[in-house]
C-alpha positions in Angstrom: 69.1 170.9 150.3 66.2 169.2 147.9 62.8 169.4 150.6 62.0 166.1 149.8 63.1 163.1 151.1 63.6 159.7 149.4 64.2 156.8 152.2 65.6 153.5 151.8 64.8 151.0 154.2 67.1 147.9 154.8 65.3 146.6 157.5 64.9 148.7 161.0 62.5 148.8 164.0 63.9 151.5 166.5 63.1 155.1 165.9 66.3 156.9 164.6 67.9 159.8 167.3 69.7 161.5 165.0 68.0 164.1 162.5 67.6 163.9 159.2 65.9 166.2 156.2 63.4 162.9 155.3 60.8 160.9 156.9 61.6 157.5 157.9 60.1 154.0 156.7 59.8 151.0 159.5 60.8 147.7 158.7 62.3 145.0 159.9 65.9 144.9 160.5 68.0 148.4 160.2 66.9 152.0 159.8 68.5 154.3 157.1 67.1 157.5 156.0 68.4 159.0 152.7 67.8 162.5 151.5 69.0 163.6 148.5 71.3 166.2 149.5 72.9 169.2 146.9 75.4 168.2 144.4 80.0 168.6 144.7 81.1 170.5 141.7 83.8 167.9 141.6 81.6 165.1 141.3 78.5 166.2 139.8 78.5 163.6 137.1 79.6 160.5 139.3 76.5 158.2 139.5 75.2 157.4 143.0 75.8 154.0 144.9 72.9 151.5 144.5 72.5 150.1 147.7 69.0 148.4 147.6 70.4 144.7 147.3 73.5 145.7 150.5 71.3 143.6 153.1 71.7 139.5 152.0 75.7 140.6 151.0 76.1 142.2 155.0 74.0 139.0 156.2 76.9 136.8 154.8 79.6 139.4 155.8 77.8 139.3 159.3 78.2 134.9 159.0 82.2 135.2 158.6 82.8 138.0 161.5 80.5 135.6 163.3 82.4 132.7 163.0 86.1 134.8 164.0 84.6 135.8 167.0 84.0 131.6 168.0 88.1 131.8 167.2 87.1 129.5 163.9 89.7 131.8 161.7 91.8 134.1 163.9 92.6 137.4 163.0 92.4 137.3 159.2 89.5 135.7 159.1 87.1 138.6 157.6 89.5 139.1 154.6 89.6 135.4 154.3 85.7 134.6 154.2 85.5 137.6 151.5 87.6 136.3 149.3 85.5 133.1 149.6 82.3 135.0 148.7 83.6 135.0 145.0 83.1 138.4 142.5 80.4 139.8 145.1 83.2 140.7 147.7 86.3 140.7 145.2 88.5 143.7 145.6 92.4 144.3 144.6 94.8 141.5 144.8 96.0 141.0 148.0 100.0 140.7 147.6 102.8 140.1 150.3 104.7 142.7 152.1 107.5 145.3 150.6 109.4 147.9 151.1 108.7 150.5 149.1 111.3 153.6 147.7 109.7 157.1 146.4 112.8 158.2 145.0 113.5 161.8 145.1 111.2 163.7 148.0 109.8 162.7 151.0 105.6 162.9 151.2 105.4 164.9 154.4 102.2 164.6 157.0 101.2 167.1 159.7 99.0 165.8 162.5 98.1 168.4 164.9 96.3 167.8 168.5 96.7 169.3 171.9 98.4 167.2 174.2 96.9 163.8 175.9 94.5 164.2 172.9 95.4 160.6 171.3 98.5 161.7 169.0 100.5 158.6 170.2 97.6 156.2 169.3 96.8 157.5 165.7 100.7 157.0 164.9 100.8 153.7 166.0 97.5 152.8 163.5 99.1 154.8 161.0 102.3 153.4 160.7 100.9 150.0 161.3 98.8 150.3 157.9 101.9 151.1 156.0 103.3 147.8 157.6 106.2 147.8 160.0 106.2 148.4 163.9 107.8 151.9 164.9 110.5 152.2 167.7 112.6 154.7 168.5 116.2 155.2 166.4 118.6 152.1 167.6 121.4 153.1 169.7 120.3 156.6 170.4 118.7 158.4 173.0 115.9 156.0 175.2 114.5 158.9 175.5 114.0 160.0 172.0 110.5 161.1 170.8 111.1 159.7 167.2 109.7 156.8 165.6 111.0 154.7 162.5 109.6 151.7 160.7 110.4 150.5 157.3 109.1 153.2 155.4 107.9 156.1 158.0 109.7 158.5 160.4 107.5 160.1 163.1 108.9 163.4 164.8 107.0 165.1 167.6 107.6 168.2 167.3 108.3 169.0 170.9 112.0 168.6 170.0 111.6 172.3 168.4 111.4 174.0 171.4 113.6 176.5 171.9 112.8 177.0 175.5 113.7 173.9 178.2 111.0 173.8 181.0 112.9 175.9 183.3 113.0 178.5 180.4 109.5 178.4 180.1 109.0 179.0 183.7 111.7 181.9 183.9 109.8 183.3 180.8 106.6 182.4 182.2 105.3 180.6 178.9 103.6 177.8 177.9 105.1 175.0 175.8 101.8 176.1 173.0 103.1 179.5 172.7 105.1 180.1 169.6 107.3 182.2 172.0 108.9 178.7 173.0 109.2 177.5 169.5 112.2 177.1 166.9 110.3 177.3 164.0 113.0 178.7 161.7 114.8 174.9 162.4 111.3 173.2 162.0 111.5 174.8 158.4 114.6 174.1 157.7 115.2 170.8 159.0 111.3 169.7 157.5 112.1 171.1 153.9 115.8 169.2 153.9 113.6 165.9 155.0 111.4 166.3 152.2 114.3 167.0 149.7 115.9 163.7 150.4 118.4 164.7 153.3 119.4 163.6 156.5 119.4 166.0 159.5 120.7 166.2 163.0 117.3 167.1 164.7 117.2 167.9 168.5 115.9 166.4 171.4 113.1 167.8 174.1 113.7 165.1 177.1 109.7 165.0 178.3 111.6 163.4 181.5 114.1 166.2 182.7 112.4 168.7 180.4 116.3 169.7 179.1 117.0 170.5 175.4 119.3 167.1 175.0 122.2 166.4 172.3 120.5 165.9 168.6 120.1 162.5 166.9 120.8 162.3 163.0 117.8 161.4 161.3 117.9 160.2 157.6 115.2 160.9 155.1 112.4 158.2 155.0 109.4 157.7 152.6 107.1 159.1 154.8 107.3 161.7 157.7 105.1 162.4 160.0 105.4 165.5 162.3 103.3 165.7 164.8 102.6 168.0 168.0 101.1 171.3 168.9 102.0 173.5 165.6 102.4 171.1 162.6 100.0 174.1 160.7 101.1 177.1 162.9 103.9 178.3 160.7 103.1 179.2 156.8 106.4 178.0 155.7 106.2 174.6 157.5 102.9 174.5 156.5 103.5 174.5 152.7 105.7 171.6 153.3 102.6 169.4 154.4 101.1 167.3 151.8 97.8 166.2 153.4 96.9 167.3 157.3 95.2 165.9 159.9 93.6 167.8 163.3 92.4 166.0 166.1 89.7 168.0 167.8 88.7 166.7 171.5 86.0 168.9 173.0 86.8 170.0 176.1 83.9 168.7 177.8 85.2 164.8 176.5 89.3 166.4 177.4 87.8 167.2 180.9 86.6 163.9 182.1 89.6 162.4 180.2 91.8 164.1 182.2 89.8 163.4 185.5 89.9 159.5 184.7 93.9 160.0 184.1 94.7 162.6 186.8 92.8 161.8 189.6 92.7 157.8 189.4 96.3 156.6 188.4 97.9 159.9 189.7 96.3 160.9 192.8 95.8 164.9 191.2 92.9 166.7 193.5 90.2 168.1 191.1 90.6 171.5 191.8 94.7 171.0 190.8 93.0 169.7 187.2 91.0 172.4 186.4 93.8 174.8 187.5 96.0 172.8 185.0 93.4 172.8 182.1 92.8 176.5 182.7 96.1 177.6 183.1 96.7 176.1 179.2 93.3 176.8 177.6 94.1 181.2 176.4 97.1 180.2 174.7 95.3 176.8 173.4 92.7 178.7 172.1 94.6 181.3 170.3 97.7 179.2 168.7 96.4 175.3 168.3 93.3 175.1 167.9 92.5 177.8 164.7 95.1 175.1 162.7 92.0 173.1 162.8 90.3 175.3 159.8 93.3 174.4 157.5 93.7 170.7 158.0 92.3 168.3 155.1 90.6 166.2 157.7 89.4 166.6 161.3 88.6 164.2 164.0 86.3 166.0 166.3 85.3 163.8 169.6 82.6 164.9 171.0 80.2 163.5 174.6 77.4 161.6 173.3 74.0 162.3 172.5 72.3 159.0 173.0 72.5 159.5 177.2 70.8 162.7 178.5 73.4 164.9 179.8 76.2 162.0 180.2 79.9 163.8 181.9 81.6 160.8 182.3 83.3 161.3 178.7 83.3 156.9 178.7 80.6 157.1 175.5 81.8 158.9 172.7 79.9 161.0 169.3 82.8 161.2 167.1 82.9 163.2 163.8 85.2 162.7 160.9 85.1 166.1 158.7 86.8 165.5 155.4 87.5 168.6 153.3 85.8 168.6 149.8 88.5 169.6 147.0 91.7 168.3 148.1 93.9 166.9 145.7 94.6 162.6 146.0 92.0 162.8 148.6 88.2 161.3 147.9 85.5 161.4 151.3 84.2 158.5 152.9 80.9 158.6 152.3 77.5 155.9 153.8 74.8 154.2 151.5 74.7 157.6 149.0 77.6 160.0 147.8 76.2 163.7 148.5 72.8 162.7 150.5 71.9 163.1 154.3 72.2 159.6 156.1 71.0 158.9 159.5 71.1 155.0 160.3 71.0 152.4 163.3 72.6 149.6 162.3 70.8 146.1 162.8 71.0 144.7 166.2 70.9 141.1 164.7 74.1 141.8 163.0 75.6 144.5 165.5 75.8 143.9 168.7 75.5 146.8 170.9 74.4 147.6 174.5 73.2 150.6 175.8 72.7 153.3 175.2 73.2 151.1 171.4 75.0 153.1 168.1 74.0 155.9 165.7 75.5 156.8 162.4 75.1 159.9 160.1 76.7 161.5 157.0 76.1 164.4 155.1 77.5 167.4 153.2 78.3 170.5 155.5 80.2 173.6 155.9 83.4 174.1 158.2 84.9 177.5 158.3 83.3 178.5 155.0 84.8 174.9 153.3 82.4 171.9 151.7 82.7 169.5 153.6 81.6 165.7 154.1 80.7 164.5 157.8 80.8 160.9 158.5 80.0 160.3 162.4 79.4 157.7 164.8 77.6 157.8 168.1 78.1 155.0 170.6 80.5 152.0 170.8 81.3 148.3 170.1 80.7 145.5 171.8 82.3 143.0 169.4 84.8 144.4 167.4 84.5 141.7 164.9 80.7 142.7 163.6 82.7 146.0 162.6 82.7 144.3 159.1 79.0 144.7 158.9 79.6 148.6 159.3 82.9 148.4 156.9 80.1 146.6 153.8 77.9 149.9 153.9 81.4 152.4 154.0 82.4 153.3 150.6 85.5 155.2 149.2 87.7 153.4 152.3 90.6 153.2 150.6 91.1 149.5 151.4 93.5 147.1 149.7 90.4 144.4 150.2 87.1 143.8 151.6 88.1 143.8 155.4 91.2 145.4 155.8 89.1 147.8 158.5 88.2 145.4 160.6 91.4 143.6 160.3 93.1 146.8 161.1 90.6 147.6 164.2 91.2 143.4 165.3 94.8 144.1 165.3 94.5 146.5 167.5 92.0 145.9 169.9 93.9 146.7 172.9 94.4 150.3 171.5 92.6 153.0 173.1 89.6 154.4 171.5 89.2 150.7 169.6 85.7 150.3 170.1 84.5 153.5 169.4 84.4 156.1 166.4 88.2 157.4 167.7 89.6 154.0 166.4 87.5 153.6 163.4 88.2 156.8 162.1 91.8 156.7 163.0 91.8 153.6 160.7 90.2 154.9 157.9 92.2 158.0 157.9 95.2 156.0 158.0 93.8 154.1 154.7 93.3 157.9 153.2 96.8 158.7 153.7 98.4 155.2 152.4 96.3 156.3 149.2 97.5 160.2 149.3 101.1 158.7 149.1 100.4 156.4 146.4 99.1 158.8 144.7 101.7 161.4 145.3 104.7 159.2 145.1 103.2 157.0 142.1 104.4 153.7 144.0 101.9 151.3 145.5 102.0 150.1 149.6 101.8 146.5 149.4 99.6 144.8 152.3 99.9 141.7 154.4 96.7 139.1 155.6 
């Protein structure tokens, strides 16, 4: 890291919580502090972003979300009053829905997370960006675990067990230990996916916890498999054209559990922690080490703005984006490659206590470059998420407030006014883009 600091000031008046390698100039709306941090290989030549003149462009950006959140234009109205700004806010042609072909192989996704860790919630946002909503196969099983929409297929992953529950027991396993996992199938039935084939894949009832009778699932554009071992296996794991981890501490998995458990289940505390203990050796030694090879991880952590806080309700998430990966480009705040620590204007944010920190930087993650983007804190209107979206680059977006229309959509999703939903989004935008790429056809969007 360079040992000095240059700062930019776009307005500010609170001290900043987070660190940063820079000192910090006081003005009068938000706080940013900017230190020029070392270089990518990849990108060494790429000129920074100027962001002196962001704060009249967010002030008008901060007018339109104003305006959707007196009900003036509904849900599209950020994308909307951007296009209205003229060549200041213009971004791609927005175009109308279709379906979209990528001919000969399937681009395959792997999104692994310890159960109750938000799984179900980042596939919903997911195959919402790609446009569709996902149910389970028509006529089948109710109780299948597979999702289809127009152009995704979602597997869990479960349906690979090769143990039922009462094997498990007799075996006395866990459902995480590779033990109690086909993964010879998951090979075979993944790689025939991705070649363009249809398969008869089994079914784990989470119900009866029996092995049922398999569905036949064709070949889609996209599949998504997702559940406890997506990068356990080498074989499966080659398969897997961009990954995706989601890392809940256990501290934040803890009270999540309590809040779940003990209020809409009537659990005793002492049965939780006998539950999460009972799982954590073979969680610890078979899902989470597939952390270190996934191209992104969503690491949710207990905040740092309340002193000590257990309740798990506040939330310091982390979005760690590999450097290097091919069709893949970091998110990045204000200045590609600096340090960033900035509170957001409370004019133009609204936020109650304990209010919202932000910070990006370069890092290291089991020995790989890395680019953090974080977020400490939460919402309180959704809307004024486009003021946050204007200071975001390399989003992936179709147009200037596709975030925030994404985050609207979906308010009633959990994690939605916090850094879970935001970066759910946003990774959901990176993979859209890893397809394009990959399968050389472009995802129309609707507004």
């Amino acid at each position: 890291m360079a040992s000095s600091a240059a700062v930019a000031s776009v307005g500010a008046s609170s001290s900043l919580g987070l660190s940063a390698r820079g000192s910090v100039r006081s003005a009068s709306r938000a706080n940013v502090a900017v230190t020029p941090s070392r270089s990518f290989s990849r990108r060494a030549n790429a000129p920074a972003r100027q962001t002196a003149a962001v704060g009249a462009f967010s002030s008008e950006m901060h007018s339109a979300a104003r305006q959707v959140s007196e009900g003036f234009f509904g849900v599209n109205a950020v994308a909307r009053a951007a296009a209205a700004q003229g060549p200041k806010a213009s971004r791609r042609p927005i175009r109308a829905l279709v379906v979209c072909k990528v001919g000969e192989k399937t681009v395959v996704i792997g999104l692994a997370a310890d159960s109750g860790c938000g799984k179900s919630t980042f596939m919903r946002r997911l195959t919402s960006v790609f446009g569709g909503a996902a149910s389970p196969p028509k006529g089948g099983n109710p109780d299948s675990n597979t999702l289809i929409s127009d152009t995704t297929t979602v597997i869990c992953l479960d349906d690979y067990h090769s143990l039922d529950r009462g094997g498990r027991k007799r075996e006395k396993v866990t459902a995480l230990d590779p033990k109690a996992q086909n993964f010879d199938l998951m090979y075979e039935q993944v790689k025939a996916l991705k070649e363009g084939k249809a398969v008869d894949k089994p079914i784990y009832n989470h119900v009866t916890g029996l092995l049922d009778p398999p569905e036949r699932i064709e070949s889609p554009d996209i599949l998504v498999i997702e559940g406890l071992h997506p990068m356990f296996d080498d074989r499966v794991r080659e398969l897997l054209d961009f990954t995706v981890y989601l890392d809940i501490s256990d501290e934040v998995k803890f009270a999540w559990k309590i809040q779940r458990d003990m209020a809409e289940r009537g659990h005793s505390l002492e049965s939780i922690k006998a539950s999460i203990e009972s799982r954590k050796p073979d969680f610890d030694a078979f899902i989470d080490p597939q952390k270190e090879k996934a191209d992104i991880v969503i690491q949710v952590l207990p905040t740092q703005l309340i002193p000590d806080d257990n309740e798990g309700k506040v939330l310091r998430v982390r979005m760690i984006q590999k450097e290097g990966v091919e069709g893949f480009d970091p998110v990045y705040l204000y200045d590609e490659g600096s340090t960033i620590s900035w509170i957001p204007c409370g004019r133009k944010l609204t936020c109650s206590y304990p209010g919202i920190k932000f910070f990006y930087g370069p890092d290291t993650y089991y020995g790989n470059e890395v680019s953090v983007l974080e977020m400490d804190g939460q919402f309180d209107k959704l809307e004024e998420l486009i003021y946050v979206e204007s200071h975001l680059s390399n989003t992936s977006s179709k147009f200037y407030g596709e975030i925030t229309q994404q985050m609207l959509r979906h308010a009633d999703f959990p994690g939605s006014n916090n850094g879970t939903g935001l970066f759910q989004t946003i990774v959901g935008l990176k993979i859209r883009e890893a397809y394009e790429k990959l399968a050389k056809k472009a995802v129309a969007v609707t507004v």
